[in-house]
N, C-alpha and C positions, 0 to 999 in steps of 0.2 A: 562570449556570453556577457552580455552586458545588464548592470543587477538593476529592479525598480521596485519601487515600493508593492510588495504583495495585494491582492485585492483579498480586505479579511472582509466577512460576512458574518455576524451575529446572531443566532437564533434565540426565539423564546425556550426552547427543549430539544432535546436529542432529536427529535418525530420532523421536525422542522430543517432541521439540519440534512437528515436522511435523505430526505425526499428531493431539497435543494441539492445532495451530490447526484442523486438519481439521476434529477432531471437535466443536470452537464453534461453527463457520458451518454444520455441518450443525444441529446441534443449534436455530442461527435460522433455518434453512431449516425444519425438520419446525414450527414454528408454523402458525397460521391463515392463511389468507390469502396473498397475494406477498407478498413479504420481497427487499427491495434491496438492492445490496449495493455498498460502491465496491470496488475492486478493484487490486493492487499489481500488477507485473510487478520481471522478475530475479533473480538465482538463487537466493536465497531462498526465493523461492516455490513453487518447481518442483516441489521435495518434497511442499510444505502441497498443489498442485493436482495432484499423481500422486496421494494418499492422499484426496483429496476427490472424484479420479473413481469412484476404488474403493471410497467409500462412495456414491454415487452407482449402482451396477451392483448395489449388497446392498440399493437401496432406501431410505437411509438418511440422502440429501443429493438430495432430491427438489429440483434445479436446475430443472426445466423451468415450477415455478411464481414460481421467480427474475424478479429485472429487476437486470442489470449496468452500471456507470458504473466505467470504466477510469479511477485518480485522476490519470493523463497519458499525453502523448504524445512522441517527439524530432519534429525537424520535416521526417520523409519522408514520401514515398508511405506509404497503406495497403498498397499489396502489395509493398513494400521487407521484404526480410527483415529489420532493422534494427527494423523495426513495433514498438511490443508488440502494434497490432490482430495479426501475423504470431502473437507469442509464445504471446500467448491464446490461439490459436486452436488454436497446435500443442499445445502443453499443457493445455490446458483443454476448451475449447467443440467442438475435433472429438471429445471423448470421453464428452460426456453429450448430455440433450437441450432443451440451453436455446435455446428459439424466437431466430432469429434479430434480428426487431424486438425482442425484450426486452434486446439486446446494443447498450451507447451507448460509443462511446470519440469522443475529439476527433480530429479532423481535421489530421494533423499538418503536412499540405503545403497548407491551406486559404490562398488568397491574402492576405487579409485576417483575419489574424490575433485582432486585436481582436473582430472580429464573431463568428469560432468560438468566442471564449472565452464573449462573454453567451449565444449559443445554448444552448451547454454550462450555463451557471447555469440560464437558461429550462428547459431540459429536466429539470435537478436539483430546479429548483422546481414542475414539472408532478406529478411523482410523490413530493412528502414528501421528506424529509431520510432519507438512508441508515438502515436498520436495524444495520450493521455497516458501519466501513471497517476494511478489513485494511492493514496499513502494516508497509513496513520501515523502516530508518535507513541511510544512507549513514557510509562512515566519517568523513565529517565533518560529523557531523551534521544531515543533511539530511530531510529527511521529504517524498515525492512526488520534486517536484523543486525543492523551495525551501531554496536553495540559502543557506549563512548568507553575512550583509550588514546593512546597518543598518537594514533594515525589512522583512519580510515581505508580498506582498501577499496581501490579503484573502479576493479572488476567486479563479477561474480567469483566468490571465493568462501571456503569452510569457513567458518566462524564459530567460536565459543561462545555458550548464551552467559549472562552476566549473571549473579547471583538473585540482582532485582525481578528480572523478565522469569528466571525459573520461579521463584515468588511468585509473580503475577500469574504465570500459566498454571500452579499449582492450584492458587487462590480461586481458577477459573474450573476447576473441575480435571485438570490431568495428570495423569498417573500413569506410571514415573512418568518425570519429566525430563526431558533430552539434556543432553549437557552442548550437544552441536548443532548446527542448521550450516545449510549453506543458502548465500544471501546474492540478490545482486548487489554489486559495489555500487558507492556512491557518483561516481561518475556513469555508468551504466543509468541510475536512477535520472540522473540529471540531463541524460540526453536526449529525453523524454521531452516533444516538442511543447507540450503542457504539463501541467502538474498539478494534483487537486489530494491538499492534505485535509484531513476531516478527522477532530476532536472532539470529544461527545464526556463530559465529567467533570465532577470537583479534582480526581486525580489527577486529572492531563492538566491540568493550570499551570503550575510553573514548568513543567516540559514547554508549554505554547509558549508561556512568557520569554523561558531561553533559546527559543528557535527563532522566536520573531522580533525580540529586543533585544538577545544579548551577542557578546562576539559572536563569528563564526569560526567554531574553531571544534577538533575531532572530540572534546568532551562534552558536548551535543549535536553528535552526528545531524540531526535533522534543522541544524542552524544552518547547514548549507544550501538547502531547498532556499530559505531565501535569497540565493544566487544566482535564482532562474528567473527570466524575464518573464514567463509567464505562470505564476504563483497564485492559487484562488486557492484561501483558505476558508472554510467551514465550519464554524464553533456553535456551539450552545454557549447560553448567559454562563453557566460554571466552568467550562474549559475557557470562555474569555474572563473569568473572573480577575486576575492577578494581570492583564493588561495594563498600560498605561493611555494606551488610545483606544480601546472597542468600540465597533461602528455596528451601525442596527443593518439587518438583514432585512 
């Protein structure tokens, strides 16, 4: 894999931003053939997957010849509101027509942990490596749910959420809040033939600044996405605030 300078895009607002990740993954959806795809959850997204049903209802984000791979899970019940299998479903999947077997997320209450996570690879490796993962960034720099520390794992694997990210999902309305998730790894993430990160806030600012300027190294996990030849990222003017180069969208 050979690294190149990311393509950043700039928005005047969140709304602007949204609808430019929209209109990418339709735009990999209208190719030949299924087209996979892994898949972020949180608030983030909600926007990019309101604006992607509604390309979706004009014909124009043909999901139903999709296959989905959710890039994690916390570790409840599927029918826990708490879910993202819950989140997905409410914002995304009850509003187009993607076949239900074409919908893969991890098993977040699955007893044995370790086993769900190779199923999850197994399954990733039956159907090719993602045509697109959509990712956001945690505000401290975290990418899925890998969380920084002195090493990344590679695969999909258990992971403990970090004092910050329980904060933030607290801050967001949940109760309690998980102390585990499991995640895909950052290689898993990155074998993802594209990759479309999308930052929306004053908080994500120095998370962007250290994924897109600073080393790459496991104390911001999502500095590694700049690693991938094919990198489009997506900001509004305050997640590009703390840039040193921001370019207009």
């Amino acid at each position: 894999m050979t690294a190149r300078a990311p393509s950043v895009r700039v928005f005047a607002g969140g709304r602007q931003a949204a609808i430019a990740a929209a209109e990418l993954l339709a735009r990999v959806l209208r190719r030949p053939g299924e087209r996979a795809l892994a898949l972020a959850s949180g608030k983030t997204m909600v926007s990019i997957y309101r604006e992607l049903a509604r390309l979706h209802r004009l014909g124009r984000a043909p999901l139903r010849r999709a296959r989905t791979f959710n890039l994690d899970e916390l570790r409840v019940a599927a029918r826990d509101p708490r879910s993202f299998r819950f989140f997905m479903k409410r914002h995304l999947f009850s509003k187009v027509d993607l076949p239900r077997e074409k919908i893969h997320f991890l098993r977040g209450d699955a007893p044995d942990a370790e086993g769900e996570c190779l199923r999850y690879e197994r399954e990733l490796a039956r159907y090719g490596p993602p045509d697109l993962a959509l990712v956001g960034i945690g505000t401290n720099g975290h990418v899925a749910y890998l969380e920084p520390g002195r090493a990344l794992p590679p695969r999909t694997a258990l992971v403990r959420l970090s004092v910050s990210t329980r904060r933030d999902l607290a801050s967001g309305g949940m109760k309690p809040v998980p102390r585990e998730a499991l995640s895909m790894g950052i290689e898993t993430i990155l074998s993802a033939r594209e990759i479309l990160l999308v930052a929306i806030g004053k908080r994500k600012a120095r998370a962007v600044r250290a994924a897109l300027e600073g080393p790459v190294w496991p104390g911001c996990p999502a500095s590694f996405l700049s690693l991938h030849p094919r990198l489009t990222v997506l900001l509004d003017r305050a997640a590009a605030s703390r840039l040193s180069w921001p370019q207009s969208g």
